[in-house]
Backbone as a ProteinNet text record, in pm:
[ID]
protein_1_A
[PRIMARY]
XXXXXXXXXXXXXXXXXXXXXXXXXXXXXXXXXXXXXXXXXXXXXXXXXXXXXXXXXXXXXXXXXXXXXXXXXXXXXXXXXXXXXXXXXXXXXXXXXXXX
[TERTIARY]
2041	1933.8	1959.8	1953.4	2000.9	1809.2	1792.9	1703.3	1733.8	1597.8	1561.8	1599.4	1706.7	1711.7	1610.8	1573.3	1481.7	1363.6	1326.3	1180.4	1152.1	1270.8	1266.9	1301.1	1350.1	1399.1	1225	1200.3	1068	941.5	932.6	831.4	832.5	952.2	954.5	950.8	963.6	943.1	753.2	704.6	571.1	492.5	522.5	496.8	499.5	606.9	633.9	594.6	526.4	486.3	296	289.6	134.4	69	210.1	185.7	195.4	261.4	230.2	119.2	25.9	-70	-168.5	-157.3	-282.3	-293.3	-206	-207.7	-217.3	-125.9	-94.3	-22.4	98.9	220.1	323	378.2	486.7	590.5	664.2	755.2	757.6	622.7	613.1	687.7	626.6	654.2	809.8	870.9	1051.4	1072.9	986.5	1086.1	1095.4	963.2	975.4	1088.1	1129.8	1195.9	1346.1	1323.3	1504.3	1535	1422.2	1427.2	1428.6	1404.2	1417.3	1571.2	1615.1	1763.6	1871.8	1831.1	1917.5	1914.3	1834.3	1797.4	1861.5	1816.6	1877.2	2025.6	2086.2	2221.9	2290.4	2266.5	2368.4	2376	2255.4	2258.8	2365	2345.1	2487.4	2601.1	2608.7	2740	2817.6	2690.3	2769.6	2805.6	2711.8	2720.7	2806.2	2846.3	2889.7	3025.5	3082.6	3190.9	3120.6	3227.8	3169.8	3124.5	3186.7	3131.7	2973.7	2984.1	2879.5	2744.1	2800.4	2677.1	2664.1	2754.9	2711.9	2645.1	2646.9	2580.4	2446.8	2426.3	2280.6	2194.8	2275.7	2214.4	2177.7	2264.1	2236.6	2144.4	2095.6	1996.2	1898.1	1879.9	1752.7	1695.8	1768.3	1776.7	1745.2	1773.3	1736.6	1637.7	1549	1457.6	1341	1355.8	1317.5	1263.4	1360.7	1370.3	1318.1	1336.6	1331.1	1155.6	1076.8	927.2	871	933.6	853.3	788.1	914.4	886.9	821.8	869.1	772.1	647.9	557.7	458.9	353.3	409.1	379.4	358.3	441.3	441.5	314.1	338.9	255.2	141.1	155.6	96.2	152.3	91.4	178.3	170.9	56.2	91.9	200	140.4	277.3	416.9	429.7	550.4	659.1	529.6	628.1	645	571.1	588.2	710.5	716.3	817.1	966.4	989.5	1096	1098.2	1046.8	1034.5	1087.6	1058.5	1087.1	1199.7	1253.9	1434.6	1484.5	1477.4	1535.9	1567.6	1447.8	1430.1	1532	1504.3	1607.4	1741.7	1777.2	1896.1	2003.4	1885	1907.2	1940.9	1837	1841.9	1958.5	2013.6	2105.3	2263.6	2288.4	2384.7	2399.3	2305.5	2286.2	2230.6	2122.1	2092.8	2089.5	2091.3	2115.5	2203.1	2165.7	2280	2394.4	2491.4	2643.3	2738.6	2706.3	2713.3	2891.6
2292.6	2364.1	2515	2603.1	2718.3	2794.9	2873.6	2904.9	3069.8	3094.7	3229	3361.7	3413.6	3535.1	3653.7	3645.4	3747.4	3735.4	3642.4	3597.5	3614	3610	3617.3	3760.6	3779.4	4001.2	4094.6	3994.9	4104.3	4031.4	3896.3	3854.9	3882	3901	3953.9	4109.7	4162.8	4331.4	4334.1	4277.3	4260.2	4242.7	4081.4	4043.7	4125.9	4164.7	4253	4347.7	4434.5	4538.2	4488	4375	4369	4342.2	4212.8	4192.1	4330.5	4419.5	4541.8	4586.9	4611.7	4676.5	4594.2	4481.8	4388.3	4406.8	4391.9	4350.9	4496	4611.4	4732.1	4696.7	4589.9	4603.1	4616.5	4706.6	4730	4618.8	4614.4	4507.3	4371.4	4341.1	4225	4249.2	4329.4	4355	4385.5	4411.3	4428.9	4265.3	4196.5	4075.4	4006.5	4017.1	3974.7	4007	4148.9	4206.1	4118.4	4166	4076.1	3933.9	3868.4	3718.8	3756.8	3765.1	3776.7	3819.8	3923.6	3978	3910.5	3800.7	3741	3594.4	3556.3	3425.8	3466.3	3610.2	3646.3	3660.2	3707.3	3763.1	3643.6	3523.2	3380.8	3335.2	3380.6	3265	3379.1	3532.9	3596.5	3601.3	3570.4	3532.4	3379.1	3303.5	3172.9	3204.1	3274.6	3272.3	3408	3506.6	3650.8	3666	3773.2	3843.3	3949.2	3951.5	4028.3	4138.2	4195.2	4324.1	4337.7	4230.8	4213.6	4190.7	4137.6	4064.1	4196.2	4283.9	4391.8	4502	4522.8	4603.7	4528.3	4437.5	4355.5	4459.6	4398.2	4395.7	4567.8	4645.8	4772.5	4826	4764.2	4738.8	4729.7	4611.2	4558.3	4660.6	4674.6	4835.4	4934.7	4975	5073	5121.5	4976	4965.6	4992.7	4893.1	4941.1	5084.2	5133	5255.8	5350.9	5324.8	5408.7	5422	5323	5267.4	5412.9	5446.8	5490.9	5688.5	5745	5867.3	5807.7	5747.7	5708.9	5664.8	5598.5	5583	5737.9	5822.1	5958.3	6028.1	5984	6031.3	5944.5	5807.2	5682.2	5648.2	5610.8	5543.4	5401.9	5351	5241.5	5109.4	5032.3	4932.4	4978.1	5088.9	5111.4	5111.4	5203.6	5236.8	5062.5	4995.5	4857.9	4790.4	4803.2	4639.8	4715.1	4858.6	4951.5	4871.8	4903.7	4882	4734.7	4617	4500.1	4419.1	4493.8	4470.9	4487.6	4619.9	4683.4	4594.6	4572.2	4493.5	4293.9	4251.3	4125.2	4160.4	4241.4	4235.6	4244.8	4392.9	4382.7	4188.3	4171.4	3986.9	3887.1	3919.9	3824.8	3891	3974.6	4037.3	3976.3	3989.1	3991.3	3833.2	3755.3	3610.4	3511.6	3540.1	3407.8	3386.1	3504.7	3411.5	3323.7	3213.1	3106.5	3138.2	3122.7	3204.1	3099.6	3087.7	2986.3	3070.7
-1208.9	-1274.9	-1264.9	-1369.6	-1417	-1361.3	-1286.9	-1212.8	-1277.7	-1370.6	-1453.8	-1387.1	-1351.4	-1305.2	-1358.3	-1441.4	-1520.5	-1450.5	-1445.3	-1379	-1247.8	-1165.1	-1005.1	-983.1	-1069	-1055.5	-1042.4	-1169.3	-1205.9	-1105.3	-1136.2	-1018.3	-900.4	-802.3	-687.5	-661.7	-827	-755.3	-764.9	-888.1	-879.7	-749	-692.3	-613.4	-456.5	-478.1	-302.4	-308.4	-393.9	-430.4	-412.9	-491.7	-447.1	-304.5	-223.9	-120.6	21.2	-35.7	14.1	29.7	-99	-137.9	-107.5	-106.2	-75.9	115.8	165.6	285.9	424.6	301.6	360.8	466.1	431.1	516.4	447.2	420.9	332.2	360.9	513.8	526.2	447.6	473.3	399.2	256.4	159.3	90	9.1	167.6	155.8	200.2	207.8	260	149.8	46.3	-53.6	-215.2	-146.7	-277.3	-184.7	-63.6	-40.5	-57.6	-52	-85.7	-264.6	-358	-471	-473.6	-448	-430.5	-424.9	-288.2	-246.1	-344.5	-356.1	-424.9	-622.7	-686	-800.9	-752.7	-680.3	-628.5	-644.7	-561.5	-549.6	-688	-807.8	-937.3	-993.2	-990.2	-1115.7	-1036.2	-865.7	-813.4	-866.1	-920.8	-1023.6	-1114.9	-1188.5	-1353.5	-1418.9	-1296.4	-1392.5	-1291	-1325.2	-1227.9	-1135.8	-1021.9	-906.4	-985.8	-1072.8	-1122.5	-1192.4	-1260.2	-1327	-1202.7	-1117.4	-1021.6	-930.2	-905.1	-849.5	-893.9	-1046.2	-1086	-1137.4	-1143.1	-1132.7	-978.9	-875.4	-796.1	-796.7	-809.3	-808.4	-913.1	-1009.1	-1099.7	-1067.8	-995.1	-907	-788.7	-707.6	-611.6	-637.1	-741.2	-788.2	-878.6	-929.4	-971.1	-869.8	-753.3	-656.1	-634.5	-582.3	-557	-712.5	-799.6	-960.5	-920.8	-870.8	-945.2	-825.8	-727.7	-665.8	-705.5	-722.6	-796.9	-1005.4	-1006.6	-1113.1	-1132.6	-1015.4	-995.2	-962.9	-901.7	-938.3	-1077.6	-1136.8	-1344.2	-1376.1	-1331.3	-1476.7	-1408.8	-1310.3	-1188.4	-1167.7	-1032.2	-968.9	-1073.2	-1138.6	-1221	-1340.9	-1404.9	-1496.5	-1440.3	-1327.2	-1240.8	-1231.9	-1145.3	-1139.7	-1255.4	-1372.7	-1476.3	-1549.4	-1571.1	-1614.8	-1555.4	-1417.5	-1347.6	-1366.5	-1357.2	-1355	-1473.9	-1630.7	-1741.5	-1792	-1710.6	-1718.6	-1630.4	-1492.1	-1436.1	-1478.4	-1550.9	-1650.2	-1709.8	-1847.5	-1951.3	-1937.7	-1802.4	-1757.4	-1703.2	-1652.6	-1571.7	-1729.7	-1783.9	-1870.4	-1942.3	-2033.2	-2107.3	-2084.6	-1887	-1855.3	-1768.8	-1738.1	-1676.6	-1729.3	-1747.2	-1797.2	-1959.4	-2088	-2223	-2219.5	-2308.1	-2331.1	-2413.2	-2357.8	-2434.7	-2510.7	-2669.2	-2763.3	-2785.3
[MASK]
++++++++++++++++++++++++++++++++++++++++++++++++++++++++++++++++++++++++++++++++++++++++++++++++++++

């Protein structure tokens, strides 16, 4: 079973980001973006080349990291669905379309 990289990129930056905000433990919140990471990381270490799967991941990271001075510009829901949607399309673009 081919498991949505797009969906686990953006749901886990969502997610670790709310479970942050909900709980006001940020960690939590990093355990959730590294379980997404790691869990997106093993499916484009099947499906792409190291290159490709490394600049995913540096995608994802840096989305991360992108949402936070951007949440300053937009604010924080814009900030994350922003980063979440680039990081999807990036996933989906380069992993998971079906390649006829």
């Amino acid at each position: 079973m081919r498991l949505p990289t797009a969906a686990i990129t953006a749901g886990s930056l969502i997610g670790g980001w709310q479970l942050a905000r909900r709980t006001g433990i940020r960690p939590l919140g990093g355990v959730v973006l590294a379980a997404g990471g790691v869990l997106a990381g093993r499916e484009w270490a099947r499906r792409t080349s190291p290159a490709v799967t490394g600049a995913l991941l540096a995608t994802y990271v840096g989305a991360f990291g992108l949402s936070h001075p951007l949440a300053k510009r937009i604010g924080a829901w814009p900030s994350v669905l922003t980063v979440a949607a680039l990081t999807a399309a990036a996933s989906y673009a380069a992993a998971d379309r079906p390649r006829h």
